[in-house]
C-alpha positions, 0 to 999 in steps of 0.5 A: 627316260619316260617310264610310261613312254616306254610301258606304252611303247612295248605292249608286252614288256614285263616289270623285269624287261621295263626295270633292265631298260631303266638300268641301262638308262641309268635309272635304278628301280626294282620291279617292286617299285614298278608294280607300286608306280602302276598301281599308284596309277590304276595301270595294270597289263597281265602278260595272256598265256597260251591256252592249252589244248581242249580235251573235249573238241575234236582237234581233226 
């Protein structure tokens, strides 16, 4: 299994869901190991959260 294929292929997949996927293929990996790979590589993705509610804009 291609780790960055599958990193590129999922946008939003997070360092858990990328190190299940591993596993499932047979690779074992922690999300330590994950982060240490990306950054080695100068790749980072941040998952965007929802932004809350204004408390200042008319919400009608």
């Amino acid at each position: 299994m291609d780790i960055l294929a599958l990193w590129e292929a999922r946008k939003d997949i997070s360092l858990e869901e990328l190190r299940i996927a591993l596993v499932e293929a047979g690779l074992t990996v922690s999300v330590a190991g994950l982060h240490r790979f990306f950054a080695r590589r100068g790749m980072t993705r941040k998952k965007r959260l929802g932004m809350p509610s204004s408390k200042t804009a008319p919400t009608s």
